[in-house]
N, C-alpha and C positions, 0 to 999 in steps of 0.2 A: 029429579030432586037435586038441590044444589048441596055443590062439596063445601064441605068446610073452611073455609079461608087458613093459609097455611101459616105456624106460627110464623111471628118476627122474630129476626135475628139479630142480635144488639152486635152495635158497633163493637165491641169488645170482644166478641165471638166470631164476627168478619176479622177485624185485625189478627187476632191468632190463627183464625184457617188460613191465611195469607201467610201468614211467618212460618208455618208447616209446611207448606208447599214451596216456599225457595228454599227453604232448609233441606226439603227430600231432593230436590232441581240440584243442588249444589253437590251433595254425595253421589247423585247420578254422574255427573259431569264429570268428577273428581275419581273417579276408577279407573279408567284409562293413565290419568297421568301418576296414580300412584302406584300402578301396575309396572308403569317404565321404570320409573326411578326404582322400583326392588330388584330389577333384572339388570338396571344400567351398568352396575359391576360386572355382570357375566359377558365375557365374550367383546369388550368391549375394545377399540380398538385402538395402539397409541398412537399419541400425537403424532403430525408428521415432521420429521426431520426438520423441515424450515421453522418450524412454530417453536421450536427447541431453543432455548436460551443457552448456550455456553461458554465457558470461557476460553476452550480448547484449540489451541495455535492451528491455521491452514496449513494442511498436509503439505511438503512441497510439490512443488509440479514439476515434472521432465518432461525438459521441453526437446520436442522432437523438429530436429532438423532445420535452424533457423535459417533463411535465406537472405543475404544480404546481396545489395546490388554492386558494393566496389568493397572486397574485403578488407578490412584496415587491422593489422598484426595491436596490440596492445602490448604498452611496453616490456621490458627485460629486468630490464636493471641494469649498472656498471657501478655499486660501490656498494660499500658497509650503511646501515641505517642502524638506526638506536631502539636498541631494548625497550626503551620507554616510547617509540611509535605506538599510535594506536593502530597505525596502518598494518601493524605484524601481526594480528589478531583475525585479519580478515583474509576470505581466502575468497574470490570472485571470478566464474569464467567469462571469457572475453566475448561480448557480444557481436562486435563488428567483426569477429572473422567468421563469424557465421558458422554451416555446420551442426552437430547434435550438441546441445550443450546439455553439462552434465547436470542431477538433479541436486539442489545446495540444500544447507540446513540452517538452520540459526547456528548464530554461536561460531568457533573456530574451524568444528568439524563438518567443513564441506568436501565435498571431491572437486579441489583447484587443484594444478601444480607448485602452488608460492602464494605467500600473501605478498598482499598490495603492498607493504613496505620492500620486501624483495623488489619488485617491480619496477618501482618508479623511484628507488635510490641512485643518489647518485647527481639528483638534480632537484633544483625547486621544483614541485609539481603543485597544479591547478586543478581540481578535483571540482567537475560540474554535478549537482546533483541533479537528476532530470526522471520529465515522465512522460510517456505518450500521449496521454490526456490532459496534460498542461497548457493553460493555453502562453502564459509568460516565458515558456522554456521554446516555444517556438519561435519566436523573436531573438531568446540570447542563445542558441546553440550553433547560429552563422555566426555571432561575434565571437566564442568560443575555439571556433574553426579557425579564424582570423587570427587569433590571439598565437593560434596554436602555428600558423603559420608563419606570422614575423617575428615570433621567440624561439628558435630550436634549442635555446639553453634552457625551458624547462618544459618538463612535462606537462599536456595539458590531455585531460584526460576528463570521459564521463563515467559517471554513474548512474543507470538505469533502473531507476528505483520501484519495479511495480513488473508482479507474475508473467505477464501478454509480453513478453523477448519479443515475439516476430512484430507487434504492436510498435514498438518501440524502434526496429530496425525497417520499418515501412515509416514511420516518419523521418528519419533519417534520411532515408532514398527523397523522399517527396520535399522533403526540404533542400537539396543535394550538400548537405553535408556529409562529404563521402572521405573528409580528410580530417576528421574525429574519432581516435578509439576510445571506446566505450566498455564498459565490465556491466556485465549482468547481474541484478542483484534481485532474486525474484521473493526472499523472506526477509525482508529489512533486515542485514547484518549489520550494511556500512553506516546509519544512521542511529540501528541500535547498538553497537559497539562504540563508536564516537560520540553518542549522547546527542544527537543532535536533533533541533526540531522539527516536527511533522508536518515539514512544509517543503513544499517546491516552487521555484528550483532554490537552490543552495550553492553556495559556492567556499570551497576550503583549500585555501592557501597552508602547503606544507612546505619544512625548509629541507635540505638538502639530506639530511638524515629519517627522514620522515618524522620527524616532531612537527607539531602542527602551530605555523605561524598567526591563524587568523581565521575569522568563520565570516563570513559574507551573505546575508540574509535578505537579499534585494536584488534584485534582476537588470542586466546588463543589457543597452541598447543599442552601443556602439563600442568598437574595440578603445578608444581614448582613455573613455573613465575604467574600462576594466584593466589596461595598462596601471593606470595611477594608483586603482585599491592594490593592484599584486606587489608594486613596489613600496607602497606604503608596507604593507604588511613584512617585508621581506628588509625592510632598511634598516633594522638589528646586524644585519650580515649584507654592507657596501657588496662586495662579489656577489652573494645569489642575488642581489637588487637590481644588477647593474643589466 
């Protein structure tokens, strides 16, 4: 005997069982991830240190046992400098004689013996500001030398502006600038106490008192013209020019 032919089903009754069934498909789906996010507070684990946003100054570093290949003493001093130096402020240990050098801090209170106006009063000094990873400072830190070698009337002196000391005292050696003394500067003191910009290298003409005659923010190629800026800047006072 034949079956009944089975009703139809109006398009309108198909479309709703279709809207039922991705409706039920999507709560199915949807329980695992809402399951996570109730839990994701619990237990969850923090960020890691590098993903950390903040504004907190680098620790300093103690740098252990710097080696250099010809140690060079950094200056002394032989006179009175002026209360108004900026250089009295700063207190930096000597990179070129190598050795443990102590750990510094921002600011005035570091473990130096003297600040840089102590140091280098007495005389006009040439204050190079330098980095290991420079590549313009490798070019003028043989003029520097040079500088430092046809003028014994004034100091000519660097500043090593960046944490890696031995970094800094392996370019030296490979450049053989072995007749440069250098101060250590591993927390930006000497740029952030002189105000100066965040650039290398730099170079800052000071007068006999440590008052600062001049800032020099362009790199030297030959000892000539860096003769010419140090006496331009010094030709207030004929004697430290000359």
């Amino acid at each position: 005997m034949a079956q009944p032919p089975a009703p139809e089903v109006s398009p309108r009754a198909r479309a709703l069982l279709i809207a039922v069934t991705v409706v039920v498909g999507l709560v199915v789906a949807a329980i695992p991830l809402i399951a996570g996010l109730q839990g994701s507070d619990k237990g969850h684990a923090p960020p890691l240190a590098s993903e950390q946003i903040t504004d907190a100054p680098t620790p300093p570093t103690k740098q252990a046992n710097v080696q250099v290949h010809e140690p060079v003493t950094c200056p002394t001093g032989s006179g009175d400098f002026s209360p108004h130096s900026e250089l009295a402020k700063i207190q930096l240990p000597c990179l070129t004689e190598g050795g443990e050098l102590p750990a510094e801090k921002t600011g005035a209170d570091v473990k130096a013996s003297t600040s840089m106006a102590a140091a280098v009063a007495g005389k006009p000094t040439i204050v190079n500001v330098w980095a290991w990873w420079c590549g313009p400072c490798r070019t003028e830190l043989p003029v520097m030398q040079e500088l430092r070698e046809k003028h014994p009337e004034y100091n000519v002196v660097g500043v090593h502006l960046d944490a890696k000391a031995q970094a800094g005292a392996d370019m030296l050696r490979d450049l053989k600038v072995h007749n440069f003394p250098s101060f250590q500067d591993s927390s930006h003191t000497f740029d952030a106490l002189g105000k100066l910009p965040k650039v290398v290298p730099l170079t800052v003409v000071y007068r006999g008192d440590g008052t600062r005659a001049k800032l020099i923010a362009k790199a030297f190629d030959n000892v000539d013209d860096l003769e010419k800026e140090v006496a331009l800047a010094l030709e207030g006072n004929p004697e430290e020019a000359r």
